[in-house]
N, C-alpha and C positions, 0 to 999 in steps of 0.2 A: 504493500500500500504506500502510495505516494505522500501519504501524512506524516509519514513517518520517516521522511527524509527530510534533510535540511534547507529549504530553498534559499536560492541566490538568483540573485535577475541581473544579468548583462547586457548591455547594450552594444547596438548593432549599429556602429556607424559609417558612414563614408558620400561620398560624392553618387551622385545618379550614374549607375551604368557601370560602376565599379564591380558589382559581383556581390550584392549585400545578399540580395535576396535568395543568390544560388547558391551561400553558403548557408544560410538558414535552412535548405533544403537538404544541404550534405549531411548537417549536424544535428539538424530532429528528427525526434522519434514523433511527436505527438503535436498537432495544428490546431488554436483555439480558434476560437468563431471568427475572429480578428484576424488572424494568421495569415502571414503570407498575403496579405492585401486584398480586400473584396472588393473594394470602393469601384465603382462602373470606371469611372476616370485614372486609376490604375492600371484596370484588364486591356482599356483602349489603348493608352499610353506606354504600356510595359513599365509602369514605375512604381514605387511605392511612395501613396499619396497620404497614409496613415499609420498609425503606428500600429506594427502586426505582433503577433507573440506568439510562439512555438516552444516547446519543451523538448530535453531530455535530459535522463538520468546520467550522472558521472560517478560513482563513487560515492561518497554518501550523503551527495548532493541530489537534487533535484534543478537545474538548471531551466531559467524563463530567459529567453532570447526575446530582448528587445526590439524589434528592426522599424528604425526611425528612418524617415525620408531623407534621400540626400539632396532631392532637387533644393536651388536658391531659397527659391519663395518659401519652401517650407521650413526654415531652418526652426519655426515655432512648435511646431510637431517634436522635434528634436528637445528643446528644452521641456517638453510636457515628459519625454520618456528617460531623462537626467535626474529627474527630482525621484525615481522610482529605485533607479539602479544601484549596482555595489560596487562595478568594475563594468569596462566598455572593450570590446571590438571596435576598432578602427581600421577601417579597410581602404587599399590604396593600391589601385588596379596598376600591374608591373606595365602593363604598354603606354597609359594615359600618366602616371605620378600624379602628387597632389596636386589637388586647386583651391582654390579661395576656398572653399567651403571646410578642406580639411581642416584648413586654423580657424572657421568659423565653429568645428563639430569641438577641437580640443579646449578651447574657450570657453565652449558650454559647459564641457565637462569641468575644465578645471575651477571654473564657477560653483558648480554646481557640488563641490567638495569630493567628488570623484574620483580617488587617489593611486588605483592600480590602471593600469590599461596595456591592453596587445594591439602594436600594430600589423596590421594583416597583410602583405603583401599580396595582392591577388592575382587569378588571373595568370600566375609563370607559364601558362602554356603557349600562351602569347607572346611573351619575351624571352632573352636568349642571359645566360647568369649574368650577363656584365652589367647590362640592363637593370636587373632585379636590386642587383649589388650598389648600383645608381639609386636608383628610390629609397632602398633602407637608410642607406649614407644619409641623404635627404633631411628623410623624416628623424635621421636621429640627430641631424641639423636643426631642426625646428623642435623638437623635442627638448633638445638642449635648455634654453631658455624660459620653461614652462615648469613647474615643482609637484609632477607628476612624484611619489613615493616609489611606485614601480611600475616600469615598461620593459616589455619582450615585445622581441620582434619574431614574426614567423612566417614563413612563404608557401603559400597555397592554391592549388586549381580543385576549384569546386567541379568543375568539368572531368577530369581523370580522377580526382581521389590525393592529388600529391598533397603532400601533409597534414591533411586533416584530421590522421590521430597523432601527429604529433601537438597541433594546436590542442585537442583532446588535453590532451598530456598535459602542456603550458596552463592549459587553465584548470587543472584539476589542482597543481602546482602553486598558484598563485589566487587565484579570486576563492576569496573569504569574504561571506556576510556584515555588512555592517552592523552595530550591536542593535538588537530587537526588544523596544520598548514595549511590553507585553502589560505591565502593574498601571497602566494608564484610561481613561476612555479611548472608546474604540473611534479611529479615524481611518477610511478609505476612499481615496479620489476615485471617480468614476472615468473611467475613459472610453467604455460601451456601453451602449443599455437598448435593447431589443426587447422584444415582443416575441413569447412564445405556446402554441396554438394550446390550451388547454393547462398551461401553467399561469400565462401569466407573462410581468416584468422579469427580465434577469438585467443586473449592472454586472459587470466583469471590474474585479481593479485588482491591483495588491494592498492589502493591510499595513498601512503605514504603522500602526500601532495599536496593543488592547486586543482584547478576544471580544468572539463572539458565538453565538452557538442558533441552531434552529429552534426559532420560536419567540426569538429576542427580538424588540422591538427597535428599530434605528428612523433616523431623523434624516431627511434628506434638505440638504444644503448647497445656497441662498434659498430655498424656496420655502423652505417649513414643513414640508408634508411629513407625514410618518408612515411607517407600514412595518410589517411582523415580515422575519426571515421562515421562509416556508422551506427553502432546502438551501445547500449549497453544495459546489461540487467544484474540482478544481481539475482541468483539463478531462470534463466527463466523468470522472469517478465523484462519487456524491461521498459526504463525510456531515458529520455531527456538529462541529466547530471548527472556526479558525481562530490565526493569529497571526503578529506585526511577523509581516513575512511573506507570509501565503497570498498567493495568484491564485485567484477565486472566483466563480459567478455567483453571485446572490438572487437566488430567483423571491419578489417581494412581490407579488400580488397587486396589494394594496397601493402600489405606483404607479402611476401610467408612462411607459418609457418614452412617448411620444414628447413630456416635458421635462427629462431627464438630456443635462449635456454635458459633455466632455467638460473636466474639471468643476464639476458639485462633488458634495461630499457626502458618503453615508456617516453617519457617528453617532455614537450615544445623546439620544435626545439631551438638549440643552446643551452639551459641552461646547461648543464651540460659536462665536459670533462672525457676523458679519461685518464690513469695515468698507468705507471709502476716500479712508487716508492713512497713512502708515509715518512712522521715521524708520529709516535707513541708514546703518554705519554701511557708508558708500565705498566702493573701490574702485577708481576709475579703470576701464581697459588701455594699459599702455599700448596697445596696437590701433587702438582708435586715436585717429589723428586729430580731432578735434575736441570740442573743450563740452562738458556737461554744464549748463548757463541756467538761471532761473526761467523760467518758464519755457525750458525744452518741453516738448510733446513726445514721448517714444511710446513704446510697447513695452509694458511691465509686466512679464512673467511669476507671476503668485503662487508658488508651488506649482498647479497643473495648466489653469487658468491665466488667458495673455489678456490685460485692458490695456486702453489710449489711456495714458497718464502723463501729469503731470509736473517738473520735476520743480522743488524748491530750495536751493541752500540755504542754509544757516548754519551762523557761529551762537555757539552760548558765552551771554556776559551776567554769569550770577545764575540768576533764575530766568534772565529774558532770553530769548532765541530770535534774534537780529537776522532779517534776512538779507545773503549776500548776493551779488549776481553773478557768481559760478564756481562749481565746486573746487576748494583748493585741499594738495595734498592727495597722500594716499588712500587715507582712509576719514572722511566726512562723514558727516550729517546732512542729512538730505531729506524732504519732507517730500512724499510721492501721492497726490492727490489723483483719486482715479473717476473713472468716468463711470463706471459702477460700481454697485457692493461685489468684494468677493469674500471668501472666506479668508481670513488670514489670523497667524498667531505669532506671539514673537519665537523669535529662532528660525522660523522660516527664511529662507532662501530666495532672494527676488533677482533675476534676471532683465536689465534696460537694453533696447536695441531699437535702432533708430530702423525703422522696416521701409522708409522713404528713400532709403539710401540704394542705388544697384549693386544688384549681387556678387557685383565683381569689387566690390568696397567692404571693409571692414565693417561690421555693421552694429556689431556687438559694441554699446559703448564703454558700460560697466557692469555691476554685481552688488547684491548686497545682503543684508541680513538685517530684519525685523524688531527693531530695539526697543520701539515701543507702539501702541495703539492708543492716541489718543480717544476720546470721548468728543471732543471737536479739535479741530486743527488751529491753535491761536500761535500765529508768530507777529513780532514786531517788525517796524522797518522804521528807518527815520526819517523825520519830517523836519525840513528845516526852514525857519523864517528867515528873511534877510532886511537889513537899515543901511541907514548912511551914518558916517559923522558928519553934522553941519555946524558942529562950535566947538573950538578947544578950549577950556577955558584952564585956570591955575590949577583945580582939584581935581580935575575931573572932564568930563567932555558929555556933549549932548548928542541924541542919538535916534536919527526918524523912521519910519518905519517897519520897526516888530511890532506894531499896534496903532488902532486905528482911533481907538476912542483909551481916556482915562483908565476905565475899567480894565480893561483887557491889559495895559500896563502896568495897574499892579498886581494883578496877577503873575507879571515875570519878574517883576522885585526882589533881590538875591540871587538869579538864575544865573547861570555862566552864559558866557559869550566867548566867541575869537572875530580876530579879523582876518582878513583873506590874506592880512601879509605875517598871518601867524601869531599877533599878539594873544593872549586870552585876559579875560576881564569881568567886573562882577556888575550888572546893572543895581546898581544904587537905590534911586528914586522914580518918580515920576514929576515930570516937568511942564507945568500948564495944565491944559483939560484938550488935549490934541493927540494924544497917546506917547508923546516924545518922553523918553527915558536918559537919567544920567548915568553913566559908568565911567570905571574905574578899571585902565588898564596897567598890564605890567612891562609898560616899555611903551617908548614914543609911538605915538601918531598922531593921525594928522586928518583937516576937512577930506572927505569926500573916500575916505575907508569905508568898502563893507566891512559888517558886523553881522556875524549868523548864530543866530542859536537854532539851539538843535533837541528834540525833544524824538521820545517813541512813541508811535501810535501801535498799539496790539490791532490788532484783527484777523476775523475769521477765514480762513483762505479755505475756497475748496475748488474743484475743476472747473477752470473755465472763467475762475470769476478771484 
């Protein structure tokens, strides 16, 4: 029984037309409903337009092959099957070598805290050794500068069978499970969910974390609904319960899979909330050539889930949060206002990628991680008045426009000032009934200086606005 092996889920990545899909065919035993690609616009195309999943047994493993699209456009498909995995296949056809998208696939992963990986050489029937010996060189060129923990190389034609148990071998050797939060609420991202003649809903995911068992009731998220686990079964064999681990269909009745979509979530009713703002300890992509700026618009990947967001810097001074206008440093603070609610938690993993940009461009801008959720998004920014000096006089000098009438003037009585050539200063008094104020600077000047003060206005910031 396959319960009673260990699962591990690997990803399946590489360029369109590399051999992803022929080696998920060398290498499994068992094709879920998703497997191997159904999508009409795949079978038409010859590509894989979705993320497919196939099984088999290694040792005292139980092995889910990931296989994420390699086409351009999809590279978001690719980030939804990162946030599931332990270890990645990286495939790199020996006739064609890499293309943009392979540094666009190892980005995601290294993003996405992904720390072992194999790259695949494919395809050697095609190519002649000197060849082959060329792309590895390559890739362990561009490997180099990346802090992958562990990388194997290994050379394969899914076409003959060359190497395929030795890759066997390499990852029976190397990919171990990331550690499995089990003593938690249950949480699983839905990546399928179908209609089946006389059951009912089934959602397919893997168990991010928590158990669950037939008969237990789970919560379906953004949406709210609920419904009771009538069976489950993992690649056709039906079982009692899962756990953070397990690649599963949950057949639920009580759901209608028609409003069920890629990236909601099953989980123990109430554990988990909705959000459409986040903060971000940010990391920018040093391969992305340009700068992350207040109010960029990209695609923020939320664990499985991509929205149009946001982005907002800020520095913390004390307890305010100052907004900047572009991220500085390695690792910021970054306020990511999104266009809808998604589910989110801290510690979660969020992936920015500017999707406006062609695929032959780095796209991927940064990465981050979930620091906190507020209850509203309030940051500051500053707001600055500006004066003149129009009289120097022996103590002091007079000073027009931070206020229009009396009132408003003493209200900035005491407040700090500068002048635009640096000085700083303490507005005094108020002078007449015209809003004009006296100050007191620490160094000459003179008629016809501005004078700015500078205060923070808080405000609520959310998408768009």
């Amino acid at each position: 029984m396959m319960e009673h092996l260990i699962p591990i889920h690997v990803g399946l990545m590489g360029h369109i037309d590399h051999g992803k899909t022929q080696l998920a065919r060398a290498l499994s035993q068992k094709v879920s409903t998703a497997g191997l690609d159904k999508h009409p616009q795949s079978q038409q195309r010859g590509i894989t337009i979705d993320l497919g999943f196939t099984m088999f047994v290694l040792g005292k493993y139980v092995v889910t092959l990931v296989d994420s699209p390699g086409h351009a456009d999809l590279i978001r498909s690719v980030v939804a099957g990162a946030g599931i995995i332990d270890a990645a296949l990286v495939v790199v056809a020996a006739d064609e070598g890499p293309k943009v998208q392979t540094g666009e696939h190892l980005i995601v992963l290294q993003s996405m805290d992904v720390e072992t990986i194999i790259i695949v050489v494919s395809k050697i029937d095609l190519a002649d050794e000197k060849r082959q010996a060329s792309v590895e060189s390559t890739m362990r060129s561009i490997i180099a500068d990346l802090s992958f923990k562990r990388v194997e190389y290994v050379r394969v034609s899914a076409l003959t069978g060359a190497g395929i148990d030795r890759l066997r071998d390499v990852m029976a050797r190397t990919v171990t499970p990331r550690p499995r939060i089990r003593d938690a609420p249950f949480l699983m991202p839905v990546d399928h969910a179908f209609s089946v003649k006389g059951h009912g809903t089934v959602a397919t995911g893997t168990v991010l974390r928590g158990e669950a068992k037939v008969g237990d009731s789970l919560e379906l998220m953004p949406q709210g609904q609920k419904g009771k686990i009538r069976s489950i079964q993992t690649f056709s064999e039906p079982r009692e319960n899962t756990s953070a681990g397990d690649r599963v269909g949950l057949n639920i009745p009580d759901l209608e899979s028609a409003t069920i979509s890629r990236g909601n979530y099953l989980c123990q009713p109430g554990s988990v909330r909705t959000t459409t703002s986040a903060i971000l300890q940010t990391k920018p992509n040093p391969l992305y050539r340009g700068r992350l700026t207040k109010g960029m618009v990209v695609s923020a990947t939320i664990g499985m889930p991509s929205v149009t967001a946001e982005l907002v810097p800020f520095r913390t001074e004390g307890t305010t949060r100052v907004v900047e206008d572009r991220v500085e440093g390695p690792m910021s603070q970054t306020a990511v206002l999104l266009q809808r609610e998604v589910v989110a938690e801290t510690g979660m993993r969020v992936l920015l990628m500017r999707t406006d940009l062609p695929p032959t461009q780095m796209r991927i801008i940064g990465s981050g991680e979930i620091v906190e959720i507020p209850d509203k998004m309030m940051l500051s920014r500053k707001h600055v008045r500006s004066g003149r000096i129009t009289r120097v006089r022996s103590a002091d000098v007079l000073v027009k426009g931070l206020a229009s009438r009396k009132e408003t003037a003493e209200a900035l009585v005491g407040s700090s000032v500068r002048t635009s050539t640096g000085r700083g200063g303490l507005l005094a008094q108020t002078f007449g009934t015209r809003g004009v104020l006296s100050a007191q600077f620490d160094g000459p000047v003179k008629v016809g200086d501005m004078v700015m003060y500078e205060t923070m206005v808080e405000e609520e910031y959310k998408f768009g606005h």
